[in-house]
C-alpha positions as CSV (number, residue, x, y, z in Angstrom):
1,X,-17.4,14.7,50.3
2,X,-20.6,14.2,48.0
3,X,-20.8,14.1,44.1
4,X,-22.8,15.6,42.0
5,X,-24.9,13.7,39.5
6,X,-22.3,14.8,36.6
7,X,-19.0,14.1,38.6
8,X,-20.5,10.7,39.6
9,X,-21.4,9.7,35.7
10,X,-17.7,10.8,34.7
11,X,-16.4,8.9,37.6
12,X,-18.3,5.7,36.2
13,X,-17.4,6.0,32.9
14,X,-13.5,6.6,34.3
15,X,-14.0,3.4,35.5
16,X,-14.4,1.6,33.0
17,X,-12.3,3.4,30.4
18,X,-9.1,1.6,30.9
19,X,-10.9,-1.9,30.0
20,X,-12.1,-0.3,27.2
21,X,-8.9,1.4,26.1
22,X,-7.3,-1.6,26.7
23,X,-9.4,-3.7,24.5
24,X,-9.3,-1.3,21.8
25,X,-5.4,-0.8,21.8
26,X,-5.1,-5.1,21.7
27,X,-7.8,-4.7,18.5
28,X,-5.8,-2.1,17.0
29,X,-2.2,-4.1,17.6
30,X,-3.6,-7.4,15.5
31,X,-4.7,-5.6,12.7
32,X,-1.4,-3.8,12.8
33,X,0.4,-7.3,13.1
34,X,-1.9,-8.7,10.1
35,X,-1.0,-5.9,7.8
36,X,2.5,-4.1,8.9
37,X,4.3,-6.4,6.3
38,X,2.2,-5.5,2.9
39,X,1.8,-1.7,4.1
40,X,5.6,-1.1,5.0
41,X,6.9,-3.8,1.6
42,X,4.3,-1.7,-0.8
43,X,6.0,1.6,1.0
44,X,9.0,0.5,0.1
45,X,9.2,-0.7,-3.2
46,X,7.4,2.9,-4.4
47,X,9.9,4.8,-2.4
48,X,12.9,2.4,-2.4
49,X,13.8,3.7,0.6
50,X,13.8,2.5,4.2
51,X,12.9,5.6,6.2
52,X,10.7,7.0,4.1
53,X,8.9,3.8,4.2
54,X,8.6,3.4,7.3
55,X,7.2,7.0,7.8
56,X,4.5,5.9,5.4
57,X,3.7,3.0,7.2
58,X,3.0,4.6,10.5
59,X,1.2,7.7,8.8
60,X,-0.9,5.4,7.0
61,X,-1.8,3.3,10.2
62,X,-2.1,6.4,11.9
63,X,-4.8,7.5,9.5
64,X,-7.0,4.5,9.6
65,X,-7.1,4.0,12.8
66,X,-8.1,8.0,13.9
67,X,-10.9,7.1,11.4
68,X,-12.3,3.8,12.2
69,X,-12.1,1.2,15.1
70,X,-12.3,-1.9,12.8
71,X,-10.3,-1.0,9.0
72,X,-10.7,-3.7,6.8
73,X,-7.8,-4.7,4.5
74,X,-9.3,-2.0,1.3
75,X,-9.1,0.7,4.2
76,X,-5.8,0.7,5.1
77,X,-4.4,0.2,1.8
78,X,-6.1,3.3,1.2
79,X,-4.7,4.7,4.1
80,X,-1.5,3.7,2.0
81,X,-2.4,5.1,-1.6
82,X,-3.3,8.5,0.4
83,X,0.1,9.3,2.0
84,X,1.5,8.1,-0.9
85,X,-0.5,10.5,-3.0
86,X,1.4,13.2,-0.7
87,X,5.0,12.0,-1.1
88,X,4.7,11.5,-5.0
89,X,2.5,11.4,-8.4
90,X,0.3,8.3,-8.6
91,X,-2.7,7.9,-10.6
92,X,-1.5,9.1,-14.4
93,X,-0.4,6.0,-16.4
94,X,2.6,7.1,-18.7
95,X,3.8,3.7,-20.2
96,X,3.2,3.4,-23.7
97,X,5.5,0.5,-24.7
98,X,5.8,-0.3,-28.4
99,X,5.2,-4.0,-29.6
100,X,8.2,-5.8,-30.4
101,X,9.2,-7.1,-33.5
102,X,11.5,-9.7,-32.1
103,X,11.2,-11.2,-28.7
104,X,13.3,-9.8,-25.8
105,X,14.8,-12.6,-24.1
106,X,14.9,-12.7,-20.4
107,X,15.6,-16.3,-20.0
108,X,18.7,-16.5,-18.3
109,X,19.2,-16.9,-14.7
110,X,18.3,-12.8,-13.7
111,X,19.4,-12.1,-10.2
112,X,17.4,-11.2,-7.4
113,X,19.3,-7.2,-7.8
114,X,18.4,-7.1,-11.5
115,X,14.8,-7.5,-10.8
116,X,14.7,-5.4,-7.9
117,X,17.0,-2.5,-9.7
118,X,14.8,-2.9,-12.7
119,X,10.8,-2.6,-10.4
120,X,12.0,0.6,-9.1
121,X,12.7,2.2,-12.5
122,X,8.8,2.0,-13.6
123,X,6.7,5.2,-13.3
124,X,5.1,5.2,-10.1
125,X,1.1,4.3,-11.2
126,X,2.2,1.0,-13.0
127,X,4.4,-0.1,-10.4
128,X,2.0,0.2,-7.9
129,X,-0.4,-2.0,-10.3
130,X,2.4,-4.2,-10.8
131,X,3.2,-4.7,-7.1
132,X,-0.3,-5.0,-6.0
133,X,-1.5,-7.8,-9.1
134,X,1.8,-9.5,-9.3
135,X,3.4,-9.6,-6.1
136,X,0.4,-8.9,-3.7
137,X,-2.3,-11.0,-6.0
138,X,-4.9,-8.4,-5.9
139,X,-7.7,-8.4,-8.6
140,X,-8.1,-5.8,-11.0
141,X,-11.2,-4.5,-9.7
142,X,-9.6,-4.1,-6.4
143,X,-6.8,-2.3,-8.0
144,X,-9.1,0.0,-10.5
145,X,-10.7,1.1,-6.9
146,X,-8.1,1.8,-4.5
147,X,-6.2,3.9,-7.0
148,X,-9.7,5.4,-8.9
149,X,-8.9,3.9,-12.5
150,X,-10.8,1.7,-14.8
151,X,-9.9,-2.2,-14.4
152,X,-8.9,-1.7,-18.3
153,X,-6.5,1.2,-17.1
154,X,-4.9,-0.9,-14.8
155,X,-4.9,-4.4,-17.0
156,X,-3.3,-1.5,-19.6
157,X,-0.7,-0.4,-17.0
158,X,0.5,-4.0,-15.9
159,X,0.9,-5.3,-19.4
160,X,2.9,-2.0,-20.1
161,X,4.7,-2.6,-17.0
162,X,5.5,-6.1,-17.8
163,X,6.9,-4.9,-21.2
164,X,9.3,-2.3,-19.3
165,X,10.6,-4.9,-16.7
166,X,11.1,-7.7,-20.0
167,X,13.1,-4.3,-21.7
168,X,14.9,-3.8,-18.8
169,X,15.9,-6.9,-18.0
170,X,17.2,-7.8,-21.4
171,X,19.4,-4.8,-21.6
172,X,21.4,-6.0,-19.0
C-alpha cells in the first residue's frame, strides 16, 4: 500500500505529535502548580465560596491556556479578573469612608473569623485591591493594570478598604 505525498506528511507529523503534546501538557501542569494556590485563594475570598471558586479557577486556567502556550503570572490573573468580571461587578470603587474623629481601636486580640467575616463584607473592587496589595504583595501599578484603574484609584480603594475593615472590626 503506497502513500501519497500528503498522507505521508500527516503520518510524520503524527509521529511526532504525542512528544509534542506531551511536552506541552508537563509545561502547562507547572505553571498550573506555580499558580493554582493565588488563582483558587483570590477566587475564593471574592466569592466566599468553595465551588464557585473552584469553577473560577479552572475557567480561568482554561482561558489562558486556549490563548497562549507560555502565560506569565499578569496573564492568568487576568484570566482571573475576566471570569470574575462574569460572575459579579468589579471595577467601580464605592467606598467613601469618612475621617474619624476619634481613633477606632482594633487592638485587641481579633480572631482569625473576625477578620475573615469582616474581608468578605467590602464591595467587590476594593477587596480585590486589598487582597492583591495586602495579602498577595502586588504593587499598585500592577493592580491599576489588571483591573484598568489609575494607581491613585486603587491607593484610594485600599486606604478606603483599610478604613472599612478598622470599622468593622471595632464594632465587634
Amino acid at each position: 500500500m503506497s502513500l501519497s505525498i500528503g498522507e505521508a506528511k500527516n503520518v510524520g507529523i503524527a509521529q511526532y505529535l504525542p512528544a509534542v503534546l506531551e511536552f506541552r501538557v508537563e509545561s502547562y501542569r507547572k505553571i498550573y502548580e506555580l499558580n493554582r494556590h493565588r488563582v483558587y485563594s483570590l477566587a475564593f475570598w471574592m466569592t466566599d465560596n468553595e465551588l464557585v471558586a473552584e469553577e473560577l479557577m479552572i475557567q480561568s486556567f482554561r482561558r489562558v491556556f486556549a490563548g497562549n502556550e507560555e502565560p506569565s503570572t499578569d496573564d492568568i490573573d487576568g484570566a482571573l479578573i475576566s471570569e470574575l468580571r462574569q460572575y459579579m461587578h468589579l471595577g467601580a470603587l464605592t467606598l467613601n469612608c469618612l475621617p474619624y474623629d476619634r481613633v477606632l481601636s482594633v487592638r485587641r486580640n481579633t480572631l482569625r473569623v473576625e477578620l475573615e467575616r469582616a474581608v468578605v463584607q467590602l464591595p467587590n473592587t476594593e477587596k480585590m485591591i486589598f487582597l492583591m496589595h495586602d495579602v498577595e504583595g502586588y504593587d499598585h501599578a500592577r493592580i491599576a493594570y489588571l483591573l484598568n484603574v489609575s494607581e491613585d484609584d486603587s491607593c484610594r480603594a485600599l486606604h478606603q478598604a483599610r478604613l472599612r475593615l478598622r470599622e468593622l472590626l471595632a464594632r465587634n
